[in-house]
TORMI-202629 format. One record per residue (C-alpha): residue in three letters; x, y, z; residue number from 1. Coordinates in steps of 0.2 Angstrom, whole numbers, plus 2048, in hexadecimal, padded with zeros to 3 digits. Each point is the difference from the previous one (the first is absolute). Last residue first. Example, Ala and Ser with C-alpha at 12.3 -4.5 7.8 and 13.67 -1.06 7.14 Angstrom:
<pts>
PT residu  c1  c2  c3 num
PT    SER 844 7FB 824   2
PT    ALA 7FA 7EF 803   1
</pts>
This chain:
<pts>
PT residu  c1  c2  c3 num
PT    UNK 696 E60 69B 381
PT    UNK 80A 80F 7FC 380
PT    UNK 7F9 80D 7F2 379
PT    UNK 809 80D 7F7 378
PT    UNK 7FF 80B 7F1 377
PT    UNK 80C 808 7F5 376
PT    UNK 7FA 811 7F7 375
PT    UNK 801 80A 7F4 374
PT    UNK 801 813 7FC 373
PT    UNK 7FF 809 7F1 372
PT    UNK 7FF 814 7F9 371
PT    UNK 80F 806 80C 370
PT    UNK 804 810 7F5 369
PT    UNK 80E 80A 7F7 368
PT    UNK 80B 80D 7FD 367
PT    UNK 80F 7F9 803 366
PT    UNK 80D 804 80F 365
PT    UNK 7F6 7F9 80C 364
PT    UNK 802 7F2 7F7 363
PT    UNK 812 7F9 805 362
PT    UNK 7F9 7FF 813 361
PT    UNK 7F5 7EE 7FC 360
PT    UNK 80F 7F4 7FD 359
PT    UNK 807 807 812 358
PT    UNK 7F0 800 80A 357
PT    UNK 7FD 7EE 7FB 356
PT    UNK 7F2 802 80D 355
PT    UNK 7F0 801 7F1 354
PT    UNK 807 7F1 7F9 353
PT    UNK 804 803 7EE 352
PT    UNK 7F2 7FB 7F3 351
PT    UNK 809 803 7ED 350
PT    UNK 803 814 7F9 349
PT    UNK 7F7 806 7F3 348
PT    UNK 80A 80D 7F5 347
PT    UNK 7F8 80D 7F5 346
PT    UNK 805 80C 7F2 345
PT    UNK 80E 7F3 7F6 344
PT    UNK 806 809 7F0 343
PT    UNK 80F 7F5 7FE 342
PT    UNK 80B 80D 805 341
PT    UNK 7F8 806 80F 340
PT    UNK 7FC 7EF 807 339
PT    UNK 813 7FB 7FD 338
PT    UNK 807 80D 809 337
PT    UNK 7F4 7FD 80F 336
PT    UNK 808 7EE 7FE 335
PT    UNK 811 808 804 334
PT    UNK 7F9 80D 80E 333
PT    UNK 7F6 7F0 807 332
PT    UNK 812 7F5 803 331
PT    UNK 809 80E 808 330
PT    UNK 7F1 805 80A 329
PT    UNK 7FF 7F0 807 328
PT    UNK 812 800 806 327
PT    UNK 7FD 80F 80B 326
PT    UNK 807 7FA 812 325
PT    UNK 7F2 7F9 809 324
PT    UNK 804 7EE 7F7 323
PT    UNK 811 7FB 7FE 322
PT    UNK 804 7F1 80B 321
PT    UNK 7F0 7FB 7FE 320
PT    UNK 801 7FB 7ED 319
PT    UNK 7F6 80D 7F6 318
PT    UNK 7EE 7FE 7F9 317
PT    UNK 7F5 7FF 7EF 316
PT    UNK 7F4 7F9 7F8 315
PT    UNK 7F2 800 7F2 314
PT    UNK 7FE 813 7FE 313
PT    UNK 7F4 801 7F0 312
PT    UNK 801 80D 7F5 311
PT    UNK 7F3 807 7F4 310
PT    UNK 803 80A 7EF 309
PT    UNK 802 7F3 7F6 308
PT    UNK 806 7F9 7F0 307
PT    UNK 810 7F1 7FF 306
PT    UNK 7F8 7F6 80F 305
PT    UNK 7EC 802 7FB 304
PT    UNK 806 7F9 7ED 303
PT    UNK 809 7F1 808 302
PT    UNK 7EE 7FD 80A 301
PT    UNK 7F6 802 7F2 300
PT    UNK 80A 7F6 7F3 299
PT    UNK 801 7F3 810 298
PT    UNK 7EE 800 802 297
PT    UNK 7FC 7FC 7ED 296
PT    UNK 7FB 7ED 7FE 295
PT    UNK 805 7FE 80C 294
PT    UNK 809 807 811 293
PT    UNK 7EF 801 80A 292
PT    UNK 7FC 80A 80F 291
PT    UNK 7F0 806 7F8 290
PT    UNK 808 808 7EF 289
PT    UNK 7FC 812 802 288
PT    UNK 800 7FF 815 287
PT    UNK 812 7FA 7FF 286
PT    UNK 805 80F 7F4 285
PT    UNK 7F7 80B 80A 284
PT    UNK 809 7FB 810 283
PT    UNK 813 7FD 7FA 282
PT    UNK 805 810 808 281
PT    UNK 812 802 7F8 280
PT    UNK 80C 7FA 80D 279
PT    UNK 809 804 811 278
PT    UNK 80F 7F7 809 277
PT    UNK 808 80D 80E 276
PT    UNK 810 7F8 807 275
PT    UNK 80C 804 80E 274
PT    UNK 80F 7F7 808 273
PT    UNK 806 7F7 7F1 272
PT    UNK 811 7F7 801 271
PT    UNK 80E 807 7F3 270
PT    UNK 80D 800 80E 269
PT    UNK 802 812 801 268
PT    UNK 7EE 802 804 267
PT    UNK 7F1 7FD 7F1 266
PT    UNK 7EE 80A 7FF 265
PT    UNK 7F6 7F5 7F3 264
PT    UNK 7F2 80C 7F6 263
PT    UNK 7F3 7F8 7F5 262
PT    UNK 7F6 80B 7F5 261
PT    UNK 80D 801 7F3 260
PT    UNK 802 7EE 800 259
PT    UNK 7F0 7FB 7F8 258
PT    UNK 7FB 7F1 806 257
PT    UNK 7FF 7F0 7F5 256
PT    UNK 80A 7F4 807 255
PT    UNK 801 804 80D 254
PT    UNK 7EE 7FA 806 253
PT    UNK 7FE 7EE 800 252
PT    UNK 813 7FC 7FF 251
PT    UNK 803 80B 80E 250
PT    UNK 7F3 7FA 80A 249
PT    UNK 802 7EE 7FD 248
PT    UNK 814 800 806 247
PT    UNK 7F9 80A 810 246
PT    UNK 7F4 7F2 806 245
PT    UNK 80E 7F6 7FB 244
PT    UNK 80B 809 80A 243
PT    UNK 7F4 801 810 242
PT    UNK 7F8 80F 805 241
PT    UNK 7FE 808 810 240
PT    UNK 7F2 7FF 80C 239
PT    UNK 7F3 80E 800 238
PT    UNK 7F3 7FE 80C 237
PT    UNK 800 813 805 236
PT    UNK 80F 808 7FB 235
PT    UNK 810 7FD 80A 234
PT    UNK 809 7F8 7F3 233
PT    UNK 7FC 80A 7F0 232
PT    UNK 811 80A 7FE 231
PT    UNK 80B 7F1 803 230
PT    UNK 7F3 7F5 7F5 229
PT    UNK 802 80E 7F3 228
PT    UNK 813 802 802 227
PT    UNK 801 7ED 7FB 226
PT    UNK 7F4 803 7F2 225
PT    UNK 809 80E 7FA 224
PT    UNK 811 7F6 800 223
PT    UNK 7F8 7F3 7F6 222
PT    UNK 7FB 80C 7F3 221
PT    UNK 811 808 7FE 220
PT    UNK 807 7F6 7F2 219
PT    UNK 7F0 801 7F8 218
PT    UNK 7FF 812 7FE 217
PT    UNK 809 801 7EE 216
PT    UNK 7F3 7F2 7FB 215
PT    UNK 7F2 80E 800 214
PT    UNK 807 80A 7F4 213
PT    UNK 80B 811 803 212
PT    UNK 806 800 810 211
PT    UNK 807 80E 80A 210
PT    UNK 803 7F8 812 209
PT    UNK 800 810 80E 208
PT    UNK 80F 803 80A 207
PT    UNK 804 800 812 206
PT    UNK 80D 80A 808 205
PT    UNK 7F9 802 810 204
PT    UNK 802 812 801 203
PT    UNK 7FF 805 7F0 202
PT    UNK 7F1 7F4 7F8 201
PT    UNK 7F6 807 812 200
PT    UNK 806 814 7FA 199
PT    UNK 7FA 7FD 7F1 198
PT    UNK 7F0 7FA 7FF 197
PT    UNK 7FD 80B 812 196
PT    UNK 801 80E 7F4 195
PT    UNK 7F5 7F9 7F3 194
PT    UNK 7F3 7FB 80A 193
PT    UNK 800 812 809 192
PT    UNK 7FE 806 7ED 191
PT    UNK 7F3 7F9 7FE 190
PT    UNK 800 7F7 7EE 189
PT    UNK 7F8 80A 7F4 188
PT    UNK 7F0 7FB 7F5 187
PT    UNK 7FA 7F9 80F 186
PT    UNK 7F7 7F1 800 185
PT    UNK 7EF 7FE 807 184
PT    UNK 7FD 7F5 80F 183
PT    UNK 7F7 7F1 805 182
PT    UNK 803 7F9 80E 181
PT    UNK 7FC 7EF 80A 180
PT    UNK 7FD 7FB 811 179
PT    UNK 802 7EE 808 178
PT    UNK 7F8 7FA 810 177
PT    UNK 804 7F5 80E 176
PT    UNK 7F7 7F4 80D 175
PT    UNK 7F0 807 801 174
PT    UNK 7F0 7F5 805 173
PT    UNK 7F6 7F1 7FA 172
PT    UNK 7F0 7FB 809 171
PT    UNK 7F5 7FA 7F5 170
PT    UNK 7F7 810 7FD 169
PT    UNK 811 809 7FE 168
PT    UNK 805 7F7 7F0 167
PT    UNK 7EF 800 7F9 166
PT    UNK 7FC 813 801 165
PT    UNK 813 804 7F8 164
PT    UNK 7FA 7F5 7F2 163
PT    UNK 7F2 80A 7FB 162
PT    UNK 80C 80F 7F9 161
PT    UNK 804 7F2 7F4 160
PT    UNK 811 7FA 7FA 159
PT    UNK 810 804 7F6 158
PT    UNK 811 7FB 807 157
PT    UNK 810 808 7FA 156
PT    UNK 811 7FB 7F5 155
PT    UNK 7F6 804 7F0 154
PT    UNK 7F7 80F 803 153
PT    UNK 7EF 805 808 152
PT    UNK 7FB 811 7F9 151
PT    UNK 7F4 809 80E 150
PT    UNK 7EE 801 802 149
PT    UNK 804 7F0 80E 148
PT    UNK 80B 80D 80B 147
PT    UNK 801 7FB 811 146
PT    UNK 7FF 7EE 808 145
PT    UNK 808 7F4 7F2 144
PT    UNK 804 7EF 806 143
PT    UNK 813 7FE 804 142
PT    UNK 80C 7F5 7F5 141
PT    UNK 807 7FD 7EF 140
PT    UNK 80F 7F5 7FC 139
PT    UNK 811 807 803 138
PT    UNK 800 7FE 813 137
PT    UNK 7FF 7EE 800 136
PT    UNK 7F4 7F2 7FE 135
PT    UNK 7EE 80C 800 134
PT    UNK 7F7 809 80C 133
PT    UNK 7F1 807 802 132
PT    UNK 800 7FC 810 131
PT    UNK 800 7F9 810 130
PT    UNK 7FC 7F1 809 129
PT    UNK 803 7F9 812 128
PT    UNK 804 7F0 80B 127
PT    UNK 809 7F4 7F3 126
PT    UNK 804 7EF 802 125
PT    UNK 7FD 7F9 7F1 124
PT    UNK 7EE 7FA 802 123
PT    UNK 7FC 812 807 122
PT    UNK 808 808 7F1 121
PT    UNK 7F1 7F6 7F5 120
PT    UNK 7F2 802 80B 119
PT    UNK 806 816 7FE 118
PT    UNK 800 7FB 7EF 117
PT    UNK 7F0 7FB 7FD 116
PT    UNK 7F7 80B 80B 115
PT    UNK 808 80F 7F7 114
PT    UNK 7F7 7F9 7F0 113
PT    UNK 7EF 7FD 80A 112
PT    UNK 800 80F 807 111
PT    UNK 802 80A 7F0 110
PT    UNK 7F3 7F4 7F7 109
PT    UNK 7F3 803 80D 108
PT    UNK 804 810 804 107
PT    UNK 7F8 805 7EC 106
PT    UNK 807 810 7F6 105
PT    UNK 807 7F3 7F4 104
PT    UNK 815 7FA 805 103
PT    UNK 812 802 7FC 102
PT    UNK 80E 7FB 80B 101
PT    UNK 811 7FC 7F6 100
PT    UNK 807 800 812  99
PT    UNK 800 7F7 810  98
PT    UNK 80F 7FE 80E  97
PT    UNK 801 7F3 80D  96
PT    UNK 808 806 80F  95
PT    UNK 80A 7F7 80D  94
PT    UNK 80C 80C 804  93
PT    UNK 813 803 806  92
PT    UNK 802 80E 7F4  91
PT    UNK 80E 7F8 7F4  90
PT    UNK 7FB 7ED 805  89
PT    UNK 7EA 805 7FA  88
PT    UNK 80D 809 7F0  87
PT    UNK 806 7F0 7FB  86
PT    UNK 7F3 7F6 803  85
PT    UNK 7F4 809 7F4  84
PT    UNK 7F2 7F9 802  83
PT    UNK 7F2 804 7F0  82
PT    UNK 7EC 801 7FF  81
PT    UNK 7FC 804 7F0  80
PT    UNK 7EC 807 7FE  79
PT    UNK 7F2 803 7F4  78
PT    UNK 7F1 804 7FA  77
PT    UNK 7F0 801 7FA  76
PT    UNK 801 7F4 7F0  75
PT    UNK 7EF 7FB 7FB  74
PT    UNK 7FE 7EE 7FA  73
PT    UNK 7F4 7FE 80E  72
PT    UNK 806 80A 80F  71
PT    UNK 813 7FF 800  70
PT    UNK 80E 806 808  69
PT    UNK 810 7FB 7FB  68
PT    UNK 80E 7FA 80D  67
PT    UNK 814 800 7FE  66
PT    UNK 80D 7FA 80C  65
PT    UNK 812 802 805  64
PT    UNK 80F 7FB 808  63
PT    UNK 810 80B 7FF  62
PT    UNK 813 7FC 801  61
PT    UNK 805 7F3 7F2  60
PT    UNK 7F0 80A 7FA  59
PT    UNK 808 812 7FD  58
PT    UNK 808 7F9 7F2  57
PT    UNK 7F1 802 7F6  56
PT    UNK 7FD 7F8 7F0  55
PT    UNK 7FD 7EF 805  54
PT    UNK 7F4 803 80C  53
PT    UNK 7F5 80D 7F3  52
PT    UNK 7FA 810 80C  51
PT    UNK 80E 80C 7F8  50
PT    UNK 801 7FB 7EF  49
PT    UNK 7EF 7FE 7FF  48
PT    UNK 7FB 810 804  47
PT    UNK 810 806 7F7  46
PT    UNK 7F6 7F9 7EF  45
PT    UNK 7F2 809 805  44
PT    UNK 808 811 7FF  43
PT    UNK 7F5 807 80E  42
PT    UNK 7F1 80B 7F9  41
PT    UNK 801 812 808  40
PT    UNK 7F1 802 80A  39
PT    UNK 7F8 815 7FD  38
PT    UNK 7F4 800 7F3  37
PT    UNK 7F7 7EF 805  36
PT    UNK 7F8 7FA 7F2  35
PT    UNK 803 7EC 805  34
PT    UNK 806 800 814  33
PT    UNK 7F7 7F3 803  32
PT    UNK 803 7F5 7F4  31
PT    UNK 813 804 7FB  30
PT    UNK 803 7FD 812  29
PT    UNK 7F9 7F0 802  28
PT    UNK 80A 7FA 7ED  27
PT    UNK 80E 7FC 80B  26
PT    UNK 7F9 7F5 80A  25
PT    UNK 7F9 7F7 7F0  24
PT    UNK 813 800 7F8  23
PT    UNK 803 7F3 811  22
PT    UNK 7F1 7F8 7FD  21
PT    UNK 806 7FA 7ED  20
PT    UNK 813 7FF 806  19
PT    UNK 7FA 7F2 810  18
PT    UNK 7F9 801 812  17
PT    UNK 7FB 810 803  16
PT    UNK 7F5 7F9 811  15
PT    UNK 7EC 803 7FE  14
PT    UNK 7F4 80B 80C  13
PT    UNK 7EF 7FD 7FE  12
PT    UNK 7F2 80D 802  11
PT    UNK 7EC 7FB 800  10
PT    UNK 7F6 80A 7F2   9
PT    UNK 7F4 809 809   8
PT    UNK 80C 80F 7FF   7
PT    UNK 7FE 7FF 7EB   6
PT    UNK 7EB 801 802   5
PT    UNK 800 810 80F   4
PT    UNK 80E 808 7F3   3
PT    UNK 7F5 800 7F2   2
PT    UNK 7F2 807 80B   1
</pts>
């Protein structure tokens, strides 16, 4: 009955147009996804970062748009819609990209929140859709299609089982998914991890960066980034990095990672050809203070990176010239190291393209488990 009264309520769409609407689209998620034991909070104030023009530097390249859904006062959703002109160059396409997507078990909202993008790309000039995506690879992407009883984290997309039923009634079909692991951590490295360790350092003669605090790894940050957009390049949608985009990242995020989970794999001439980048899960601590850094978030959050037995697996990946030949192992027997030291008893890795046969090999040799998959859907006009 309650529902009956709140559908009758006519729908409106409304443009983010300021700071005060722009917080409000952030607040759609918080809503709807209120009690919910298995959605990781974003940091809001990375939410803003990220979608804020002037924050962004992925806007001297990137158009996009914001739209909250609204019947009465009620917030029931929510969508961005995004051109990234860069990557539509990079793949020869015209494709308009949404994300941020969020919406009440109701078709009329969801249609009317992909209808408003689609209008919009069409005005520009584009001829299909897809999504969830975001501005660039480092921002989250793909819809959840497996797993919704299990722990969503940071760097990952929470949604509804319900959406899946929206996406394909209006038409929308695959155009790549992501799979996730969780494994347990061995109290022993394997000891055909260790082997091949050694014999790719050898043989190469690579070596790993020891570093003791976080600013130790700054010197090589740049250099990961560029060996990430080498690795990165032919994944779907993925267009590289710029070195602003890269200047925010590492003063966003390196400044406060702990360095004995981060492994950089260096040639003779110091360049990095293999990283792995993995952190304290954050995910309990975010769901303790709603996202929020104050008053007590960050006490929360610092406490969460100094005590915990969970992992998160943020990145990693080897400059082509390299790959197939055992580098990964090099730079997940040094992390491995870490875990057991630091008392870590499970790792989460982030979505990889189910195809990316080579990132996906390196855990066969962990006992562990595909627990998520997500999805990027597609529609041409």
């Amino acid at each position: 009955m309650i529902n009956r009264m709140i559908n009758s309520i006519p729908l409106e769409l409304k443009l983010v147009r300021t700071r005060k609407d722009l917080k409000r689209f952030i607040r759609v998620q918080f809503q709807l996804y209120k009690g919910n034991q298995y959605w990781c909070p974003p940091l809001r104030m990375d939410e803003y970062n990220t979608l804020c023009r002037t924050k962004n530097p992925a806007f001297e390249f990137c158009e996009a748009a914001y739209w909250i859904a609204y019947r009465g006062n009620k917030m029931v959703g929510r969508i961005a819609g995004i051109i990234n002109h860069h990557a539509n160059n990079r793949w020869n396409e015209k494709l308009v990209r949404f994300g941020w997507i969020d919406f009440v078990d109701d078709t009329e909202v969801s249609e009317k929140l992909m209808d408003t993008v689609t209008a919009w790309g069409k005005e520009k000039g584009m001829e299909g859709i897809h999504g969830p995506l975001g501005f660039s690879d480092m921002d989250n992407e793909g819809m959840l299609i497996k797993g919704y009883e299990e722990q969503s984290t940071l760097a990952s997309i929470y949604n509804h089982p319900y959406y899946v039923t929206h996406m394909e009634k209006m038409g929308f079909i695959k155009a790549a998914d992501w799979v996730q692991y969780e494994f347990s951590i061995p109290p022993e490295i394997p000891d055909k991890v260790e082997r091949l360790s050694m014999l790719v350092r050898e043989k190469f003669k690579l070596r790993l960066i020891k570093a003791r605090k976080a600013r130790e790894l700054l010197p090589y940050a740049p250099k990961m980034f560029n060996t990430l957009n080498a690795a990165f390049n032919e994944l779907y949608g993925y267009t590289a990095l710029t070195t602003k985009q890269v200047d925010m990242y590492i003063k966003a995020y390196f400044g406060f990672i702990r360095p004995e989970f981060v492994s950089f794999v260096v040639d003779e001439q110091d360049d990095v050809i293999g990283f792995g980048v993995s952190m304290p899960s954050l995910t309990k601590a975010l769901r303790k203070c709603n996202g929020k850094l104050f008053p007590f978030g960050f006490l929360y959050l610092l406490r969460a990176m100094k005590k915990n037995d969970t992992i998160d697996m943020y990145l990693n990946g080897v400059r082509p010239d390299y790959q197939g030949k055992g580098v990964n192992a090099l730079y997940y027997n040094e992390m491995h190291r870490a875990y057991i030291k630091y008392g870590i008893k499970k790792a989460i890795t982030n979505p990889q393209l189910e195809e990316n046969a080579k990132a996906l090999t390196i855990w066969k040799n962990f006992n562990g488990r595909q627990h998520l998959t997500r999805r990027c859907w597609i529609k041409h006009f």
